[in-house]
VEXZA-396554 format. One record per residue: residue number from 1; residue in one letter; chain; x negated, y negated, z negated of N, C-alpha, C in turn. Coordinates in steps of 0.001 Angstrom, whole numbers, always signed. Layout:
<sites>
    i  aa  ch       nu       nv       nw      cau      cav      caw       cu       cv       cw
  NUM   a   A        X        Y        Z        X        Y        Z        X        Y        Z
...
</sites>
This chain:
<sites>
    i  aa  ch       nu       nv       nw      cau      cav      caw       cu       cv       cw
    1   x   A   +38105   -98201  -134455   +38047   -96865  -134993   +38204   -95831  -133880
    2   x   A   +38509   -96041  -132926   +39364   -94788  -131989   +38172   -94644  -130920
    3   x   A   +37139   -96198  -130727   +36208   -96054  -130230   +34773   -96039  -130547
    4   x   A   +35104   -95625  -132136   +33597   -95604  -132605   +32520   -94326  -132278
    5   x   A   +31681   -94875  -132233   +30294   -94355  -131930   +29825   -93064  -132966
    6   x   A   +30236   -92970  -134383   +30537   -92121  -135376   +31161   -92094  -136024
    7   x   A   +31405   -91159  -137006   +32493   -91249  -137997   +32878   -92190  -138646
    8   x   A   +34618   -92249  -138633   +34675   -93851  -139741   +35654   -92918  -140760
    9   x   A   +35191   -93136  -141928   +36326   -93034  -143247   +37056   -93920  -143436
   10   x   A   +38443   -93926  -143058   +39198   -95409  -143901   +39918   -94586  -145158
   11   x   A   +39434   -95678  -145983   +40356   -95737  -147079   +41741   -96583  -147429
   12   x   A   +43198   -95688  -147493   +44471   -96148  -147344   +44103   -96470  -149208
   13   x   A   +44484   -97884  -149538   +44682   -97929  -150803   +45555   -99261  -150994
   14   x   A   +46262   -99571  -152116   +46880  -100638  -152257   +46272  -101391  -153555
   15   x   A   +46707  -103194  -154291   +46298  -103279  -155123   +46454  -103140  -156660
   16   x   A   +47670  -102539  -156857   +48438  -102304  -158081   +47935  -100869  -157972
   17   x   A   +47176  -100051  -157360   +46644   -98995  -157325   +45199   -98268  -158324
   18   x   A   +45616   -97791  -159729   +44593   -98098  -160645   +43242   -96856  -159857
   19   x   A   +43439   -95766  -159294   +42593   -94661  -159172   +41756   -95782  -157514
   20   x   A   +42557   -96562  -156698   +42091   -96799  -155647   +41010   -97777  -155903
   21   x   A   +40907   -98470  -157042   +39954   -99766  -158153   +38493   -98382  -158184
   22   x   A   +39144   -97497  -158997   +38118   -96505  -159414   +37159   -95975  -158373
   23   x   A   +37550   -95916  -157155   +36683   -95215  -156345   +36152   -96525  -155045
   24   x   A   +36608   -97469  -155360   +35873   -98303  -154135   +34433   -98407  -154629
   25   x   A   +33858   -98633  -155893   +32592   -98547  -156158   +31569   -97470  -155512
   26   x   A   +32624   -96097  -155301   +31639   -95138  -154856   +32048   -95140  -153340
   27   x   A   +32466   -95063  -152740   +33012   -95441  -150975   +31352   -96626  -150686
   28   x   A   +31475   -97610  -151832   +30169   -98299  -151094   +28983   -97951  -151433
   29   x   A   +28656   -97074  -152607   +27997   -96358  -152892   +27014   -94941  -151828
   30   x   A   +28294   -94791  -151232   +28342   -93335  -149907   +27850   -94459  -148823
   31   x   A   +28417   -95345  -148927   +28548   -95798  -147134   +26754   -96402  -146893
   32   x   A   +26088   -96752  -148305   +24654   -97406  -148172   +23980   -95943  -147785
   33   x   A   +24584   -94325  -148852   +23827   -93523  -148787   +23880   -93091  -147160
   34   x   A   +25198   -93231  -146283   +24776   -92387  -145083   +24475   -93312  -143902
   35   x   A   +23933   -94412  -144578   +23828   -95363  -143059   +24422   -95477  -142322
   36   x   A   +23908   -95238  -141052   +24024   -95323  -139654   +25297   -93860  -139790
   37   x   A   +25099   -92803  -140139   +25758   -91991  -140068   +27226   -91966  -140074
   38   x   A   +28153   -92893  -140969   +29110   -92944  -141246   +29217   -94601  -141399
   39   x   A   +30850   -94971  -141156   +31375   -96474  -141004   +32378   -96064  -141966
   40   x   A   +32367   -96807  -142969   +33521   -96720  -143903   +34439   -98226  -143616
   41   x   A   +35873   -98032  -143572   +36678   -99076  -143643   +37937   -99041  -144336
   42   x   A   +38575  -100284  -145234   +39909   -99846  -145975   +40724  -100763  -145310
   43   x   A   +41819  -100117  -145780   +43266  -100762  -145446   +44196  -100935  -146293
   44   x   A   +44531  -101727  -146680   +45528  -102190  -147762   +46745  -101685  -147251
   45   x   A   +47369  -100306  -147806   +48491   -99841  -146613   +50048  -100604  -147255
   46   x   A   +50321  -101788  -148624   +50956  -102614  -148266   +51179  -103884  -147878
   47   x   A   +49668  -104162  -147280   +50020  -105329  -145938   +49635  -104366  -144809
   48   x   A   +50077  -103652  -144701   +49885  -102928  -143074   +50551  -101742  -143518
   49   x   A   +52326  -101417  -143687   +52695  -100349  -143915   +53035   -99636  -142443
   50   x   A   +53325  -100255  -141606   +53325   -99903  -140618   +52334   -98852  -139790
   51   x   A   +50912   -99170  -139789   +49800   -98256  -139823   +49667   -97040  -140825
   52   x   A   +50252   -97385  -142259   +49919   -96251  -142990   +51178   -95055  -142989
   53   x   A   +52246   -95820  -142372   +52840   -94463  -141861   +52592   -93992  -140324
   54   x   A   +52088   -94761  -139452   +52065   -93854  -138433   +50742   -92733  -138919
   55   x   A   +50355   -93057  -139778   +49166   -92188  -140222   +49340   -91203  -141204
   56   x   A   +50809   -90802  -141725   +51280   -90002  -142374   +50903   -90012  -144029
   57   x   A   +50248   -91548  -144696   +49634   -91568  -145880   +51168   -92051  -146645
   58   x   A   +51120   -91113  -147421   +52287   -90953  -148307   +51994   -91409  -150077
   59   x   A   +50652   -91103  -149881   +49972   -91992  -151242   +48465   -92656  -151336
   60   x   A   +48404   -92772  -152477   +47158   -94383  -152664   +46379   -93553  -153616
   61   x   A   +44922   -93433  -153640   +44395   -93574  -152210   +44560   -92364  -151466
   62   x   A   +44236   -92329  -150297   +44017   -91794  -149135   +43019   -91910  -148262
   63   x   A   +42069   -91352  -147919   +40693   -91031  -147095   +41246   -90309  -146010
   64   x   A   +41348   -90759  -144844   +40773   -90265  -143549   +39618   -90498  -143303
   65   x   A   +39154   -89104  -142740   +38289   -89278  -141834   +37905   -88827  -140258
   66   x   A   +37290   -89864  -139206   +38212   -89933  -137820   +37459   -89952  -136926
   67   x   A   +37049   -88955  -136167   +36153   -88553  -134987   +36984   -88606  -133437
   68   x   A   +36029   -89654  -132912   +36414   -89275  -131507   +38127   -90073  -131470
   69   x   A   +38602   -90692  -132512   +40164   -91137  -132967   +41011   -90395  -133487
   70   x   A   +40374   -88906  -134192   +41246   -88209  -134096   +40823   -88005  -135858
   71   x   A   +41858   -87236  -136520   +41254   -87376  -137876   +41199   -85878  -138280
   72   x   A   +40197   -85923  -138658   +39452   -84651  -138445   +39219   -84356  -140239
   73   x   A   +39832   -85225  -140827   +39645   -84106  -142421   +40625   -85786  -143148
   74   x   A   +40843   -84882  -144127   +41490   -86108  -145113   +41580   -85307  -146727
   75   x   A   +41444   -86701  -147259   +41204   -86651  -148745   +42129   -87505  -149706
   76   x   A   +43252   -86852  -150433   +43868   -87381  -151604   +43749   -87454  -152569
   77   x   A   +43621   -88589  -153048   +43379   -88836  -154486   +42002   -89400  -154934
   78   x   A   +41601   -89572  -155853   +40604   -90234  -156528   +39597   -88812  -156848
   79   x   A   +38530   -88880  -156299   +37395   -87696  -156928   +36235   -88271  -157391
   80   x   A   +35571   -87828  -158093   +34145   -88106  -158636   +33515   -87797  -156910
   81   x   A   +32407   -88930  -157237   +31489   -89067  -156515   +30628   -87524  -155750
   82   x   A   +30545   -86784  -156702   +29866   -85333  -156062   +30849   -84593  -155183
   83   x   A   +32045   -85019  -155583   +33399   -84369  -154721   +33419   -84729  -153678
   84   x   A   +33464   -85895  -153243   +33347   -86700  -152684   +32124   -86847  -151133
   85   x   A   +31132   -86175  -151829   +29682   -86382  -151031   +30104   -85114  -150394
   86   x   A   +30734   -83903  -151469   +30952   -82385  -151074   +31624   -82454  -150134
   87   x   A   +32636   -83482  -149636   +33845   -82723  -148552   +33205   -83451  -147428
   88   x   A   +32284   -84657  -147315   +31914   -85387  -146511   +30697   -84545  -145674
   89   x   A   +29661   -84260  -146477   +28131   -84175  -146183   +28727   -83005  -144833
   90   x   A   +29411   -82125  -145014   +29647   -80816  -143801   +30165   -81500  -142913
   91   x   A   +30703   -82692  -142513   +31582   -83655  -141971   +31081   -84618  -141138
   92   x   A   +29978   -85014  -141663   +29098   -86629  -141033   +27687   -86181  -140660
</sites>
């Protein structure tokens, strides 16, 4: 991630997490629509709590998104798909 080539979205989510179920359908949904453009990746932040606090994710889900290693926008919570495309498309 810190050396990618373009943007990566990770998604912080866990599995007792009912809204984080709801939106992985559209995460792969986005990730076919922007190709090459964007790298989407998740993280189960309780087998890796360690990462999801140095990353300041305080809840499930959680969207970073991370240019250059640096995270350059973030998204809480579960949104419909158009929400979703909305905070990204100015982004990627």
């Amino acid at each position: 991630m810190l050396r990618a080539d373009r943007p990566v979205l990770v998604d912080f989510w866990a599995e007792w997490c009912p809204p984080c179920k709801m939106i992985a359908p559209i995460l792969e949904q986005l990730e076919a629509e922007y190709g090459e453009r964007l790298t989407i990746a998740k993280l189960n932040g309780d087998d890796h709590p360690e990462i999801a606090r140095r990353y300041g994710i305080l809840g499930f889900p959680t969207l970073n998104l991370y240019r250059d290693g640096e995270v350059v926008h973030q998204i809480v919570g579960a949104k419909p798909k158009r929400l979703l495309k909305a905070e990204l498309d100015d982004r990627v």
